[in-house]
Each structure stands twice: as structure tokens, then as C-alpha cells.
C-alpha positions as CSV (number, residue, x, y, z in Angstrom):
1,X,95.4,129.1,131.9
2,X,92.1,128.6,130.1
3,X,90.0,125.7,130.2
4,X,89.9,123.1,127.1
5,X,86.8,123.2,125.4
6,X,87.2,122.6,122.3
7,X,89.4,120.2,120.6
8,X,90.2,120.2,116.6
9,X,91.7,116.7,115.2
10,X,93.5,117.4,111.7
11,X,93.4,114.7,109.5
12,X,91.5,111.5,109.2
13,X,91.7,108.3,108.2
14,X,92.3,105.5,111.5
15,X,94.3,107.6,113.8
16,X,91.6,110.7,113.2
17,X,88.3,108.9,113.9
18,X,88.9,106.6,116.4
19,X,90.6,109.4,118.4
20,X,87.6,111.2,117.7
21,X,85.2,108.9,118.3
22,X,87.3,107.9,121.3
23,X,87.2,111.2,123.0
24,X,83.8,112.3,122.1
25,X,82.4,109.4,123.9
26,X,85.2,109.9,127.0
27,X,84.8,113.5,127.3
28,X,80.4,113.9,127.0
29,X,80.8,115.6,123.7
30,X,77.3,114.8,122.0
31,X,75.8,115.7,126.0
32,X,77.0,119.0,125.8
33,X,81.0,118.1,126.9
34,X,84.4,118.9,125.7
35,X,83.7,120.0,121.8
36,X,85.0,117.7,119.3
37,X,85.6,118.6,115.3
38,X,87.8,116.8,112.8
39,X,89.3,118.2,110.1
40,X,90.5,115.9,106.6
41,X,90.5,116.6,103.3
42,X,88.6,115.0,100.8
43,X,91.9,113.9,98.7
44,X,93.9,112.5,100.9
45,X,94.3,108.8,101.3
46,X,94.4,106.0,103.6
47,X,98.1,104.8,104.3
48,X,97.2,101.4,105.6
49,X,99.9,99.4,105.6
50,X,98.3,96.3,107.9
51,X,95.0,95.6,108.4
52,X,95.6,93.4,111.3
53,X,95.3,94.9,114.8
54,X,96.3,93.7,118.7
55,X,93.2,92.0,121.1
56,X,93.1,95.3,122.6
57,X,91.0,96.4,119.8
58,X,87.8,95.2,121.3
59,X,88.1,97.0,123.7
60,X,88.2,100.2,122.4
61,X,85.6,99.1,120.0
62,X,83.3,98.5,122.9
63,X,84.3,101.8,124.8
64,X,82.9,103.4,121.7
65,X,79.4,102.0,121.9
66,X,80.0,99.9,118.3
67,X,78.7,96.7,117.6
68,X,80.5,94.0,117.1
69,X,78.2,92.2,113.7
70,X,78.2,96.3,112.3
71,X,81.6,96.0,112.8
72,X,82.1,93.0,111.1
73,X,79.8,93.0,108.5
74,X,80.6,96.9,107.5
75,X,84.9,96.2,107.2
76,X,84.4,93.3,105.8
77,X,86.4,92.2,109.0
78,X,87.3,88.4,109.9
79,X,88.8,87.4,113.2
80,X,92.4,87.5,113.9
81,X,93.7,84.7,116.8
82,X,97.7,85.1,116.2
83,X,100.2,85.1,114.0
84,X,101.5,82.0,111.9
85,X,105.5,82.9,110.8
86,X,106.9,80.9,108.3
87,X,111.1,80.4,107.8
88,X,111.4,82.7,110.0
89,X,114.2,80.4,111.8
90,X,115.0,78.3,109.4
91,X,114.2,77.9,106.0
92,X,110.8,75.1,106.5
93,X,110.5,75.8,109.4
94,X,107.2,77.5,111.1
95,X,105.7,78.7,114.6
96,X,102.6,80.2,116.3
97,X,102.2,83.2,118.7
98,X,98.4,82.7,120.0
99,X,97.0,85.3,121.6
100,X,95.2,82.8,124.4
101,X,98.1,82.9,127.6
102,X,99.7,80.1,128.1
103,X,97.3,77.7,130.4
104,X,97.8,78.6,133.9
105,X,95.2,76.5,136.1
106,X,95.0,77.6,139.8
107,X,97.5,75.2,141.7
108,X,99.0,73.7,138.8
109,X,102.4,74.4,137.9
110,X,103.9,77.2,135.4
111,X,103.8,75.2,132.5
112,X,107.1,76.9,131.0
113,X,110.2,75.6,132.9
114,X,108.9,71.8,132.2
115,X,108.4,72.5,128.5
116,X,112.4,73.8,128.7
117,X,112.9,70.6,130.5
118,X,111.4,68.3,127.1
119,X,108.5,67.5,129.9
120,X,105.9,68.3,126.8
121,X,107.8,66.1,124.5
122,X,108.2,67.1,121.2
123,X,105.6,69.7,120.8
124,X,106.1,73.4,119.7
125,X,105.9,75.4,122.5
126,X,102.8,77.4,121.4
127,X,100.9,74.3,121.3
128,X,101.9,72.5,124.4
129,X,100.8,75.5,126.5
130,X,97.7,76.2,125.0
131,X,95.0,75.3,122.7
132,X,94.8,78.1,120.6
133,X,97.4,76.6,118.0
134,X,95.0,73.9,117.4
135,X,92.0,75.6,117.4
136,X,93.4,78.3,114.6
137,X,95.1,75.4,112.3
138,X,91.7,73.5,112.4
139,X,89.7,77.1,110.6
140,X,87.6,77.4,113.9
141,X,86.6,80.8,114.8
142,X,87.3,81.9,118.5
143,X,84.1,82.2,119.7
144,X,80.2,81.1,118.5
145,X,77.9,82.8,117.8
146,X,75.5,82.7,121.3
147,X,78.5,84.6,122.6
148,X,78.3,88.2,123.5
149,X,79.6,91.1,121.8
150,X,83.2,90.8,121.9
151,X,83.4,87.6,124.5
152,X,84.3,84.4,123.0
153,X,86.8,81.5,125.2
154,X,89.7,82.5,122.9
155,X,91.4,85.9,123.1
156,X,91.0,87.2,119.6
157,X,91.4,90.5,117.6
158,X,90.4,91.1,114.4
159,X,91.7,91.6,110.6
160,X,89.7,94.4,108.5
161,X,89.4,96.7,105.7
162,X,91.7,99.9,106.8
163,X,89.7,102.0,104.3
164,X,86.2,100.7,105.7
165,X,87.6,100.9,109.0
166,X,87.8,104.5,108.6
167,X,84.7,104.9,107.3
168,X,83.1,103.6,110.2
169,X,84.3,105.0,112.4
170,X,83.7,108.4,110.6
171,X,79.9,107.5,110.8
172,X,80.1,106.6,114.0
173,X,82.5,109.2,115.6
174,X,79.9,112.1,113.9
175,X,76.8,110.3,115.7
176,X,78.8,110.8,118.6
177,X,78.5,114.2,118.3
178,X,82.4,114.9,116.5
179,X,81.8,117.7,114.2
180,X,83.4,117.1,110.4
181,X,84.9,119.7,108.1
182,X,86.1,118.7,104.7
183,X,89.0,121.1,104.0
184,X,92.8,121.2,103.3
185,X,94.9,122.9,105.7
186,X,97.3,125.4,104.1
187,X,99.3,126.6,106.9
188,X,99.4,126.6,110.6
189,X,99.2,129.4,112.8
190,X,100.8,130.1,116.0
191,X,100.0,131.7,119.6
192,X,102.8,134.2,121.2
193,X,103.8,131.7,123.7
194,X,104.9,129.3,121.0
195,X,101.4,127.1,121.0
196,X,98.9,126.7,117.8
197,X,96.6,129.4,117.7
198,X,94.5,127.9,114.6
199,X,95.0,126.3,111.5
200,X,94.1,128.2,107.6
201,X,92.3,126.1,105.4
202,X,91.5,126.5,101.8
203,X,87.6,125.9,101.8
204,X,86.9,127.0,105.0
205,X,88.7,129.8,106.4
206,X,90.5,129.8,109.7
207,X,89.7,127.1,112.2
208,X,90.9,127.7,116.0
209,X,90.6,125.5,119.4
210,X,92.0,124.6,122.6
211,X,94.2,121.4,121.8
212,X,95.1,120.2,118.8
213,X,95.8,116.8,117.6
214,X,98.2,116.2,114.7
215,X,96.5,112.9,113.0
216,X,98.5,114.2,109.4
217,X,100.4,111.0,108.6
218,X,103.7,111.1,108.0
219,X,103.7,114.8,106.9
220,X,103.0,115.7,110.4
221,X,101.9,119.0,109.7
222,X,101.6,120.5,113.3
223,X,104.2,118.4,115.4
224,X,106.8,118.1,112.8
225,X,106.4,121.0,110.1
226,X,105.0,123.6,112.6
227,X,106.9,122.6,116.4
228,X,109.8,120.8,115.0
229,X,109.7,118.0,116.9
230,X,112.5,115.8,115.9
231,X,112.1,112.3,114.8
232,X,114.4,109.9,115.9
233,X,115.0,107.2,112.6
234,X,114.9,103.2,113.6
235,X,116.8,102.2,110.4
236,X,120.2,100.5,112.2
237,X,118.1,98.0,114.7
238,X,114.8,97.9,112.3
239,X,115.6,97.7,108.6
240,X,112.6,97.1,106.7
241,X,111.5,100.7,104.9
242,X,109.5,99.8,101.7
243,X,106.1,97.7,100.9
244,X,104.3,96.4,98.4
245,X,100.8,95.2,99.1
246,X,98.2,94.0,96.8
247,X,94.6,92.7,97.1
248,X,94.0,89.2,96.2
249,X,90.4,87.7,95.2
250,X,89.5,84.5,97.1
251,X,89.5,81.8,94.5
252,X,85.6,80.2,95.8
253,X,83.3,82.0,98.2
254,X,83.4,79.5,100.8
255,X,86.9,79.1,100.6
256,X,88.3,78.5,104.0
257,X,89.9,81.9,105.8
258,X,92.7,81.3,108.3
259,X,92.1,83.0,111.4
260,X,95.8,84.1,111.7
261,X,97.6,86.1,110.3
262,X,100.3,84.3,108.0
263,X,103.9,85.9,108.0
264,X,106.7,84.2,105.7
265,X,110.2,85.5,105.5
266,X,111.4,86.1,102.2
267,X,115.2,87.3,101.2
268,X,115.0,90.6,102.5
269,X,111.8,90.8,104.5
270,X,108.8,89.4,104.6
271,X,105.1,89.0,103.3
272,X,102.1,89.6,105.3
273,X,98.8,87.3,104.0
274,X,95.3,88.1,106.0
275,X,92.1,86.9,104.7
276,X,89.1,89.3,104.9
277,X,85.7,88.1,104.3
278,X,86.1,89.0,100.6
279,X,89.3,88.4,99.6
280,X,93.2,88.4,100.9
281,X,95.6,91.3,101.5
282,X,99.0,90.5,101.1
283,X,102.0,92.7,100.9
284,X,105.7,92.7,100.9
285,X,107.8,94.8,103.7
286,X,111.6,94.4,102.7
287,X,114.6,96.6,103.3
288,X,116.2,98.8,100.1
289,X,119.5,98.0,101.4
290,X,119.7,94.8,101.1
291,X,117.3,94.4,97.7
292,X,115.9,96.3,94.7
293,X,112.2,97.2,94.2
294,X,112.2,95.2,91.2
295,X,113.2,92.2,92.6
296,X,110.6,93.0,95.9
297,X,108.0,92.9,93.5
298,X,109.5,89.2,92.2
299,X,109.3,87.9,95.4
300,X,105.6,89.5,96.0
301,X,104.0,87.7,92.7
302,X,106.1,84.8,93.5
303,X,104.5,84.1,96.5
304,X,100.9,85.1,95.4
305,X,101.2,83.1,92.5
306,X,99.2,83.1,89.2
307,X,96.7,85.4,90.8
308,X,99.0,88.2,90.8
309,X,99.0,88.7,87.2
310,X,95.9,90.8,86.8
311,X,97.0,92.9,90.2
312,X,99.4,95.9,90.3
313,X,101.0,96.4,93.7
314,X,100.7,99.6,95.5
315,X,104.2,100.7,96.3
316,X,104.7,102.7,100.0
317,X,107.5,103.9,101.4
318,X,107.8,103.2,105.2
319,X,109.3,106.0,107.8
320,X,110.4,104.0,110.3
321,X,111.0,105.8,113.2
322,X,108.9,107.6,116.3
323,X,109.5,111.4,118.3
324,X,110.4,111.6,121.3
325,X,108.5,114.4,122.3
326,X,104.8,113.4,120.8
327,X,102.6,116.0,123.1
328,X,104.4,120.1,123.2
329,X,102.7,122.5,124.3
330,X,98.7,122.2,123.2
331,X,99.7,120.2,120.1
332,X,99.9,116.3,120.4
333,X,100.7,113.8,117.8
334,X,98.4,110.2,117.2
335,X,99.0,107.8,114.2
336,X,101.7,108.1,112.0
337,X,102.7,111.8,112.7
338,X,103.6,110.4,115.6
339,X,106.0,107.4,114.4
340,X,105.7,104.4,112.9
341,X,106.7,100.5,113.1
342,X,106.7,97.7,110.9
343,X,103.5,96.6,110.7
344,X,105.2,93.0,111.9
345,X,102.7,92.4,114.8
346,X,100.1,95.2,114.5
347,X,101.4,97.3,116.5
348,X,100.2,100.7,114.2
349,X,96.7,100.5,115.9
350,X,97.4,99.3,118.9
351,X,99.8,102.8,119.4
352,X,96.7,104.6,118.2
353,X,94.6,103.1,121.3
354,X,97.0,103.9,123.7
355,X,97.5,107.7,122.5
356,X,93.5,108.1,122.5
357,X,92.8,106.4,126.0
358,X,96.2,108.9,127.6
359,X,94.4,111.9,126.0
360,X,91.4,111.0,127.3
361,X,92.3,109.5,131.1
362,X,95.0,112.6,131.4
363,X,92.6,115.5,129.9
364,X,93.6,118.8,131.3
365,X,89.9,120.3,131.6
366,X,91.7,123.0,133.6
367,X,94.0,124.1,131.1
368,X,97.1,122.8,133.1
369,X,98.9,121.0,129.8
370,X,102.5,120.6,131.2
371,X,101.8,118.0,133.4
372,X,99.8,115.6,131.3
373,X,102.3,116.5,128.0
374,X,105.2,115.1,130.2
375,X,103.0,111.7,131.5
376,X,102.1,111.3,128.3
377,X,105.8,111.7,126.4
378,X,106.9,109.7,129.1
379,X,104.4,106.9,128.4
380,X,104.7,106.8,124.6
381,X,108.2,106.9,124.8
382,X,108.9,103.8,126.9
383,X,106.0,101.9,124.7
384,X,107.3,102.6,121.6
385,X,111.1,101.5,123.1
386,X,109.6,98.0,124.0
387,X,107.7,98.0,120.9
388,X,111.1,98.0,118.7
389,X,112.7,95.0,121.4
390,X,109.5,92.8,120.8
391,X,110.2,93.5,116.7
392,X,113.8,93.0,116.5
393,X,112.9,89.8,119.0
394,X,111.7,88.2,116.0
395,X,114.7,89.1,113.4
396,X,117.8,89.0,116.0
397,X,117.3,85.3,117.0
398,X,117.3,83.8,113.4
399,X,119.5,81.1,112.3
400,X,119.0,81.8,108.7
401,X,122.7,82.9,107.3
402,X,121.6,82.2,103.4
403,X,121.7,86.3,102.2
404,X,122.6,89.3,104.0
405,X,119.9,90.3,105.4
406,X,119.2,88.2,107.8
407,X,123.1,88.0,108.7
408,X,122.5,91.4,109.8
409,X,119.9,91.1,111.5
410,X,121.3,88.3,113.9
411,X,124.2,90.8,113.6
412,X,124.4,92.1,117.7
413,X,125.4,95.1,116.6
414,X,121.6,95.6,115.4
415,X,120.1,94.6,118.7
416,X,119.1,97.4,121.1
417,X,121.0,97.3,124.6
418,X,117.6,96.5,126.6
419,X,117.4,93.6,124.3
420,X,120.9,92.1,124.4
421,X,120.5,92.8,128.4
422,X,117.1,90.6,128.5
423,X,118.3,87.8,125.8
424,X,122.0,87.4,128.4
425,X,119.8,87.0,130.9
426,X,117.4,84.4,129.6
427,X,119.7,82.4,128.4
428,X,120.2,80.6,132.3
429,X,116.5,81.6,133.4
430,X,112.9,82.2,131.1
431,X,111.1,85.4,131.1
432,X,109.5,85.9,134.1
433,X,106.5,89.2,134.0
434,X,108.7,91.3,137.1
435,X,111.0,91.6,133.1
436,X,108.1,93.7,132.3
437,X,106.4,96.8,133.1
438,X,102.7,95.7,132.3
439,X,101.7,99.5,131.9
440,X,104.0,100.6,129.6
441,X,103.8,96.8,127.6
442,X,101.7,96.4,124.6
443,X,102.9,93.0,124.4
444,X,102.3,90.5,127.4
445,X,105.4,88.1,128.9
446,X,103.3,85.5,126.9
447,X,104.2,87.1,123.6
448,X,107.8,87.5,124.2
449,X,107.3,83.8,125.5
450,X,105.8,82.7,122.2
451,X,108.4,84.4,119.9
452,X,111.3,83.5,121.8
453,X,110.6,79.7,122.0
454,X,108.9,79.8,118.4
455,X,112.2,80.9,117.4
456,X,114.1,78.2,119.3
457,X,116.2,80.2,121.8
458,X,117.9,77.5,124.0
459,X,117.4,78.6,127.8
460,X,119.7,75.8,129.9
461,X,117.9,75.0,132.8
462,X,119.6,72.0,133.1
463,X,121.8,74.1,136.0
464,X,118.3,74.4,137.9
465,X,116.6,71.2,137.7
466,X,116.6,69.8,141.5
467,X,114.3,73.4,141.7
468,X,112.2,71.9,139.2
469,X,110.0,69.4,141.2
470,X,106.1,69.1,139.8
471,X,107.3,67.3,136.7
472,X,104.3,64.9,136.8
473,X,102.1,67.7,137.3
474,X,103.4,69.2,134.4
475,X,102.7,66.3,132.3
476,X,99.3,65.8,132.8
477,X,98.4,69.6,132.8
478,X,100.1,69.0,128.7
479,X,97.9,66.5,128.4
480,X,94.5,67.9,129.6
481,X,95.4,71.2,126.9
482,X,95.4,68.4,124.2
483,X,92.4,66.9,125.6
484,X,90.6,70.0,126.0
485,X,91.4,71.2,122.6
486,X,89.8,68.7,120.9
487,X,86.7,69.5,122.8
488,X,87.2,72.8,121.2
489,X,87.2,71.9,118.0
490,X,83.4,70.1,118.2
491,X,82.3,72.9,120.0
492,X,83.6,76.0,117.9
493,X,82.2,76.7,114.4
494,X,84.1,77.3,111.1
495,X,85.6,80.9,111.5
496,X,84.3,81.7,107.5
497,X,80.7,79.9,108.8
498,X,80.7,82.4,111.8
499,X,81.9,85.3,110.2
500,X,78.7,85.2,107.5
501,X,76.1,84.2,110.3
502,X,77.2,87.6,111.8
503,X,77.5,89.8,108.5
504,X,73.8,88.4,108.4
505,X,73.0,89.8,111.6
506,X,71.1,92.8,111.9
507,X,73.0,95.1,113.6
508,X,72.1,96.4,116.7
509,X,72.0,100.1,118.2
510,X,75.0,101.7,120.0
511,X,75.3,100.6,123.5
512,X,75.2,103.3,126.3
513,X,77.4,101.9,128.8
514,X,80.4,103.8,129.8
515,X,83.8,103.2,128.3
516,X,86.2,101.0,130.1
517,X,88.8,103.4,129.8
518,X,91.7,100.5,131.5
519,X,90.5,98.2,129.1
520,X,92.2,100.0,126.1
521,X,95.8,100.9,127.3
């Protein structure tokens, strides 16, 4: 059992770097720690699908010493605060998830049960719980600009250039001490016990180290090609496998940019639409069973509109699925080599943050791999399994019956046993966070919360309502969110007027602090 000294990343791009970076700032690379080099080749692109990510993001952003204006200003990046979803239910019909929780106030009743009861009226549940709703719809950013580096009074994540993303982080990772080599890896080679022993490369000869990590994309060179793990396929609960994605100029440079991510479901899928600072990124993810990629691409420069005429979508083909087994022996998979989900809720980066902060909280320095490999496949395994739930949340509840693919969708057969398990039970109770096992979650009880109700699932708790007894509370804790949410609104600036204040900002140097390694999970 040798100690890990030296760690070799193959492959680039999102998962790559911010591993990289990740690690070498974790493990004392550039201070003479745990050896860090990434290998990519120089013709391989970026895959990204979404460019939206989870509000976890800042917090591996800070653990990496970035700043938040670079950040901003260098990936063309806006801020994200949730998710706007359009006829998803019905045909007209739209609601929010905000990332803000809903407002909990110490003594004051859980708002929840008394919305169920029609205490809040008729207001969406998203907006009679918090203020986030408001704030978003209204183009305020989340935070000003006297706020700290990544603070701000509403939870917020961000939307950004992928290819810039990676770019930055590239910079970054190699001031951090990673060490890059442009080359293509040929084939793999392997130890007598069965591990990687180094990988070949055209340009540079034979590359060895400790533990490797299989950042290859879909081709997933070392886990898949080389240790055969196999991949288990999503398409019966998740159905979407194709997109089409273009980019889309603003029409004016101050035109207003929605802090939200806006999601509209179409006949057999769905479009994304996120503003950047410079323009829009919009895509199509829809299912080839249940429409042809002619007609996908219909529905995509429908819904852009005349703008779309000068633009040729990019066409990608979507692998649904994750392994089982993403760490064997001294190999471990990050990114898309190790699975991937619909980019529904930006849950593609978020997978990446978790993989990077379990690598670098369980590090064998020793040598010992078995034990961390099995804490690790263990984690992964349950996050990606309540990942697929929280998707198929959003398709299984909808009342939309006008083309097959949303009949099959609402379709139980579709649903996942956990999920049909949970949706029984909330039909006579609401979600309550002992459903949840916070460490293994990349989605709070909130967000469930948000999509269930959004989605108008009817929980009775007309059984329960003697049990029910703060309902005056209740109402003047809905009122106080209104109230304080117009107080928001005069006191946060215009997300696109806050975005170029801080692309104006001279960015500052790398911070030195430590990285919240919690903070990331």
C-alpha cells in the first residue's frame, strides 16, 4: 500500500478543472502537497448541455479562492434565483421554484399546512411563502452591490458561459499549482492487480500516477472502456435523450435579463431559455420516441422566434443514465463519465461538486483506497437515485393528456418505487425533512415543496384540521412576506444594472482562506 502522491485528471472541460482546481487547493498542491496534473486534448470540446448550476456553486467557487466580479465578468455569467416552468401542468399555466426557503421566522408557525388549508388565499405557493417570486418577476438581482463576495439576502446561483467556465477555471486551477499537458490519450494501461498503471498518449509519451480520475465525457475512457464499469440506462422513468441548443443575440444591450431560469414544456420535452450578460442560450431537450428531430427543431425556432433564422442549432445526443460503481480500484469517475441527467434543474454541476468535495474530504493519503471507493459509490449512488425522483417529480404529476408524451410520463408505470412510496404518502400529510436524508440530498424539502405544489398536487388535510391551530398566525406571517417584499424591490437593484457594475469591477486577487469543504456537498 503506497501513499497517493500524485494524482493525474484525464480530460478537461467543467468536470476536469474544477476537480482540479478543487483538489489542488484541498490537498496543498502549489505548497508542496498531493501532485496535481490534468491531462485534455486540444480537440476535444465542451459538451455543455446547461449552463445553469445549483446555489451550491458559490460555495465551491469560494473554496477555490475565485472572485466573484472575475467570475462574473470572465463567463459572461448573470445570476440565477430559480427556475420559472411554463405549461408544465397545464397548458397556460406557470409556477416558480425559488431558491430562498420558504419563510420560517423563529416562533411563527410552518407556513405550509395553512397554505394547504387556502389560509394564503389565492396565491401560488411559491409566492405566499417567500419573497423570492416577487423579487425575480420584478428583474431585481439577489443581492447589491455593497454585498460581499458571494453574500447577498437571496439564495442565488448563477447562469454562465460553460466554455468560459472552463476556461477559468483552467487559469485558475494551473495558478493553483495543477500541472497541464495538452495530449490525446491513445490507450490505457493497466497494473497486475487490475488498477491503471498509466495512460499512453500521442504527444507526450506515457503518463503514470497514484489515482486517476476519468473526467472523459461520455466516452469514459478509464471507468467505462478500460474497468468496465457498467452503466445503468434511465430511459423508462426519464425519457428525454436528444437536444438542440442554440445561442440567441439580445435584441438591445440593456435589455432586461430574467434572473431565472425559464423552462416551457413543449410536445415532447421542453426548452430551456437563460439569459447571459450577452445574449440568451436556449435549447430543446425532447424524447426520440415520442417525436422526430425534424420536428424538435420546429418546435426550437418556434419558440425563439424570428431570431432563429440566422442560427443553426447544435444537435447532442443525451446518455441518460449513471454507474453504479463510480470509484474501482484507483480509478474514479467525475462529470459525465460518470452519468448524466437532464439538465432539468442543474443538476450536471452540482454532481460534479459533490464528486470533487468526496475525493477531497475522503483522500486516502495512506494508500488505503477500498474504504473511501465504497463511501464514495455509496454516496453517489443514493444522490444520483434522489436526483432521478426530484426529475420525474416534475413530469409524473402533470395533468397535461394532449400527446403522448406527457401521457407517459403521468403513466405510474414511469415513476420510480421511492417516488410512488413518497407521492401515497403525501397525499394525507406534506413533506416533512425526516422524508429526506440532508447528506445524500442535493435538493432541500423546500424544492420538492416548491415543485410539488407548483404542480398542484392536492394533499387533504382537511382530515387534520382540529391539529391545525395558529391559523391567524399564519395569516399575518403571509402578509408580512408581501410586505417585506415590497421593501425588497426599493432596496435591490436591476439584476442587468448589477451584473455590469460588477463586470466593471476590477477584479480582485485570490483569497487565501481555507476552503469550507461542508459548504460544497
Amino acid at each position: 500500500m503506497n501513499p497517493i502522491r500524485h494524482i493525474l485528471i484525464v480530460g478537461g472541460g467543467t468536470a476536469g478543472w474544477l476537480t482540479a482546481a478543487f483538489l489542488a487547493r484541498t490537498l496543498g498542491t502549489a505548497a508542496g502537497g498531493v501532485r496535481v496534473t490534468l491531462v485534455e486534448s486540444s480537440d476535444i470540446g465542451i459538451i455543455g448541455v446547461g449552463e445553469g448550476t445549483f446555489p451550491s456553486i458559490r460555495g465551491t467557487l469560494a473554496a477555490i479562492g475565485l472572485d466573484e466580479a472575475r467570475f462574473i465578468r470572465e463567463c459572461d455569467a448573470t445570476f440565477k434565483q430559480g427556475v420559472s416552468f411554463v405549461d408544465w401542468s397545464r397548458v397556460g399555466e406557470r409556477y416558480f421554484h425559488p431558491f430562498n426557503a420558504p419563510s420560517q421566522r423563529p416562533g411563527a408557525p410552518e407556513l405550509m399546512p395553512y397554505w394547504l388549508l387556502g389560509e394564503a388565499g389565492e396565491r401560488a405557493f411559491a409566492d405566499a411563502v417567500s419573497m423570492q417570486q416577487r423579487v425575480a418577476d420584478a428583474s431585481r438581482a439577489p443581492k447589491r452591490a455593497s454585498d460581499g463576495d458571494w453574500l447577498g439576502p437571496m439564495n442565488y446561483a448563477y447562469h454562465f458561459d460553460a466554455g468560459k467556465f472552463a476556461t477559468l477555471l483552467a487559469t485558475h486551477a494551473q495558478s493553483l499549482g495543477v500541472e497541464r499537458v495538452i495530449a490525446t490519450v491513445e490507450r490505457v494501461e493497466r497494473r497486475g492487480d487490475g488498477g491503471i498503471a498509466s495512460v499512453v498518449t500521442r504527444e507526450r509519451g506515457t503518463l503514470s500516477a497514484d489515482l486517476f480520475v476519468d473526467c472523459s465525457g461520455f466516452r469514459a475512457l478509464l471507468i467505462g472502456e478500460t474497468l468496465g464499469a457498467p452503466r445503468k440506462p434511465l430511459n423508462d422513468v426519464l425519457f428525454v435523450d436528444r437536444a438542440l441548443a442554440v445561442q440567441v443575440p439580445w435584441p438591445a444591450a440593456d435589455t432586461a435579463i430574467p434572473s431565472y431560469t425559464i423552462s416551457t414544456a413543449h410536445e415532447a420535452g421542453w426548452t430551456w431559455d437563460i439569459g447571459l450578460h450577452r445574449r440568451r442560450g436556449v435549447g430543446y431537450v425532447y424524447s426520440s420516441r415520442h417525436t422526430s428531430d425534424e420536428q424538435a427543431e420546429r418546435v426550437l425556432r418556434g419558440y425563439v422566434g424570428s431570431a432563429s433564422d440566422a442560427l443553426t442549432p447544435r444537435f447532442l445526443k443525451l446518455e441518460t443514465g449513471y454507474r453504479e460503481t463510480q470509484w474501482i480500484g484507483n480509478c474514479v469517475a467525475v462529470g459525465l463519465s460518470a452519468g448524466f441527467l437532464e439538465p432539468l434543474e442543474s443538476s450536471g454541476i452540482g454532481l460534479i461538486e459533490t464528486a470533487a468535495y468526496l475525493i477531497g474530504y475522503l483522500f486516502p493519503a495512506d494508500g488505503n483506497l477500498e474504504p473511501a471507493a465504497r463511501q464514495f459509490n455509496e454516496h453517489m449512488r443514493a444522490r444520483f437515485e434522489r436526483i432521478v425522483d426530484f426529475l420525474k417529480l416534475h413530469y409524473c404529476l402533470t395533468r397535461r393528456d394532449d400527446n403522448a408524451f406527457w401521457r407517459d410520463n403521468a403513466d405510474p408505470s414511469s415513476w420510480t418505487p421511492t417516488l410512488r412510496d413518497r407521492l401515497a404518502q403525501w397525499r394525507s400529510r406534506p413533506p416533512h425533512r425526516l422524508d429526506f436524508i440532508a447528506d445524500l440530498e442535493m435538493y432541500p424539502p423546500s424544492s420538492w415543496q416548491y415543485v410539488l405544489y407548483g404542480m398542484g398536487y392536492p394533499t387533504d388535510l382537511s382530515h387534520a384540521r382540529p391539529a391545525w391551530l395558529r391559523a391567524a398566525e399564519a395569516r399575518q406571517e403571509f402578509a408580512m412576506i408581501a410586505q417585506v417584499a415590497q421593501r425588497a424591490l426599493a432596496d435591490l437593484p436591476d439584476h442587468r444594472a448589477l451584473v455590469d457594475a460588477l463586470c466593471a469591477r476590477a477584479s480582485a486577487p485570490a483569497r487565501d482562506a481555507k476552503p469550507a469543504l461542508r459548504s460544497v456537498a
